[in-house]
N, C-alpha and C positions, 0 to 999 in steps of 0.2 A: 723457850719461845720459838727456836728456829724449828725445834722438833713440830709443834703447834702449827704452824704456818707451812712446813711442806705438805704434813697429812691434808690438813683442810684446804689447800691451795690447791692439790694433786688432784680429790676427789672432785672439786669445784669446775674444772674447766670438764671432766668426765661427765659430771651431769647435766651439763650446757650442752653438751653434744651429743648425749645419748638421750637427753628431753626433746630433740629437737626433732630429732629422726623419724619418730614413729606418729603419727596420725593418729591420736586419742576415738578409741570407740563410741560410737552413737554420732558419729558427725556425715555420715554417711547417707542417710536417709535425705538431705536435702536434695531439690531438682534439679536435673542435671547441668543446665547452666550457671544454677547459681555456684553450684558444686565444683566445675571446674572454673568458674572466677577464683572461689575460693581458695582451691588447692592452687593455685597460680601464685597469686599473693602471699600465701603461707609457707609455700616451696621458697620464693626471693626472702622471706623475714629468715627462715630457717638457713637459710643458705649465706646470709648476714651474719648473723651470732656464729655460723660453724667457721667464717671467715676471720671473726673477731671484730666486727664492726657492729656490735650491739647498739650504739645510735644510731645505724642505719636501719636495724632492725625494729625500737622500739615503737618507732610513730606508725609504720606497718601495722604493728601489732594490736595499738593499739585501735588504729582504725578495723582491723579485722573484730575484736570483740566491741563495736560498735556497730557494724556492719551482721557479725554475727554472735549475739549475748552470747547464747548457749551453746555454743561449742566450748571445749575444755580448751583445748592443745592453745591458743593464741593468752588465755590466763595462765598457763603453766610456762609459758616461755615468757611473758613477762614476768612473772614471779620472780624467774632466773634472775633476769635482767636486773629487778630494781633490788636483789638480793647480792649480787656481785658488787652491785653501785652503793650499797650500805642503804638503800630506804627500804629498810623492813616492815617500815609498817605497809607501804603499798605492795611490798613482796608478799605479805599475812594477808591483807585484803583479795588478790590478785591466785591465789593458793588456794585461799577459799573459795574463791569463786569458781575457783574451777573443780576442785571438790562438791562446789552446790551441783553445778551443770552434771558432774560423771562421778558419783559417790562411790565406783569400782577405781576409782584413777587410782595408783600405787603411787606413781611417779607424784602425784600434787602431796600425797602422806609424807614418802618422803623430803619435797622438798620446800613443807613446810616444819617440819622438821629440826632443816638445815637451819631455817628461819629462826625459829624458836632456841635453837642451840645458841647465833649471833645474839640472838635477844637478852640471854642470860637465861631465860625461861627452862631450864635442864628439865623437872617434872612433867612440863607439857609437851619437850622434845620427847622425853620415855615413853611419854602415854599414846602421841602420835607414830611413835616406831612402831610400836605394840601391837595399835589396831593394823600401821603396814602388812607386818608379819603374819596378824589373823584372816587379813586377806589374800595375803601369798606368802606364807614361810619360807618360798625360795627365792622371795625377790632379794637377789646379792646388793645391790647399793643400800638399800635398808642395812640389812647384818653390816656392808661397813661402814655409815654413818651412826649404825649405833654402836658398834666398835670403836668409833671417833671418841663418839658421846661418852661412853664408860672409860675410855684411855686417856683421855684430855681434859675432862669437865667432871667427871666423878670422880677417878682415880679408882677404878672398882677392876684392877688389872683381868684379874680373875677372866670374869664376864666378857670384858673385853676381848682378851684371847680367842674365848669361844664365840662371838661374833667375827672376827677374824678371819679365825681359819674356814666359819662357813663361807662366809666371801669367796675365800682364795676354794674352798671345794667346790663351789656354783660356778667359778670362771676358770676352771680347770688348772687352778696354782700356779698362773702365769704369773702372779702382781709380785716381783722380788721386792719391793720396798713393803707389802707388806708383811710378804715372809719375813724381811729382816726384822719388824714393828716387833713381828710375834716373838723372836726368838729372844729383843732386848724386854721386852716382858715378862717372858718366863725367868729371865735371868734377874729381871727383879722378883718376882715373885719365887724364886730360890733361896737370895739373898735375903726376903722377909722370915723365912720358917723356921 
């Protein structure tokens, strides 16, 4: 269990702050006032959640995707939000929508995903990793949420491993804890042969 809960705890507050950062494509073309209102209000929600006051963040947010539907990035960070807070079904609604709005989003794949992993739903987390990967092979948070997925929830060490270490090849083998993940896997998968 404690093993369970550092991996998915660790990765957890990494995608809150790395979802937050970037300003999802296609949201750009709006007019320029309405534009910088919007990056105003977006910049304070994101800058909430990076502080750790996601209810300071979520009514922001949520007026931002009422204010503006189809932009992605205000659905993808409530996703986070109500996915950290355990209501996944509005994290799966809130994922998707943002998904509808920017069908290139990597980040909403995988962090609905993450979603689908809490849910128990393992084959829908697979198959949403999958299309991540078809859409960037290199996006490293996919390889290790699906490294989670296979080490945690299938026990497929194997596979695992090798999502892993692509992780740690994409983010230049900085992540020690998950160096160490890889090396008490292999040493299971020694121990199985």
């Amino acid at each position: 269990m404690l093993k369970h809960f550092s991996r998915t705890a660790l990765f957890g507050m990494a995608i809150a702050v790395a979802g937050c950062a970037t300003s999802p494509p296609g949201e750009r073309h709006v007019s320029q006032p309405s534009t910088s209102d919007y990056q105003v209000k977006y910049h304070y929600a994101i800058e909430a959640m990076k502080q750790g006051h996601p209810e300071s963040a979520e009514p922001q947010l949520q007026l931002l995707t009422r204010e503006h539907p189809r932009f992605a990035g205000p659905w993808i960070n409530l996703c986070i939000i109500y996915s950290d807070s355990g209501r996944l079904s509005e994290a799966e609604q809130a994922c998707q929508q943002a998904l509808k709005n920017d069908g290139k989003m990597n980040q909403a794949r995988n962090q609905l995903g993450i979603v689908y992993r809490k849910q128990g739903r393992f084959d829908d987390a697979r198959r949403i990793y999958q299309m991540a990967l078809q859409q960037d092979p290199d996006d490293a948070r996919v390889h290790y949420n699906f490294g989670v997925l296979y080490d945690l929830y299938l026990q497929e060490n194997e596979i695992a491993v090798q999502h892993y270490q692509r992780y740690l090849d994409l983010t230049g083998n900085r992540d020690k804890k998950v160096r160490r993940w890889i090396g008490q896997l292999k040493k299971e998968l020694n121990k199985s042969r």
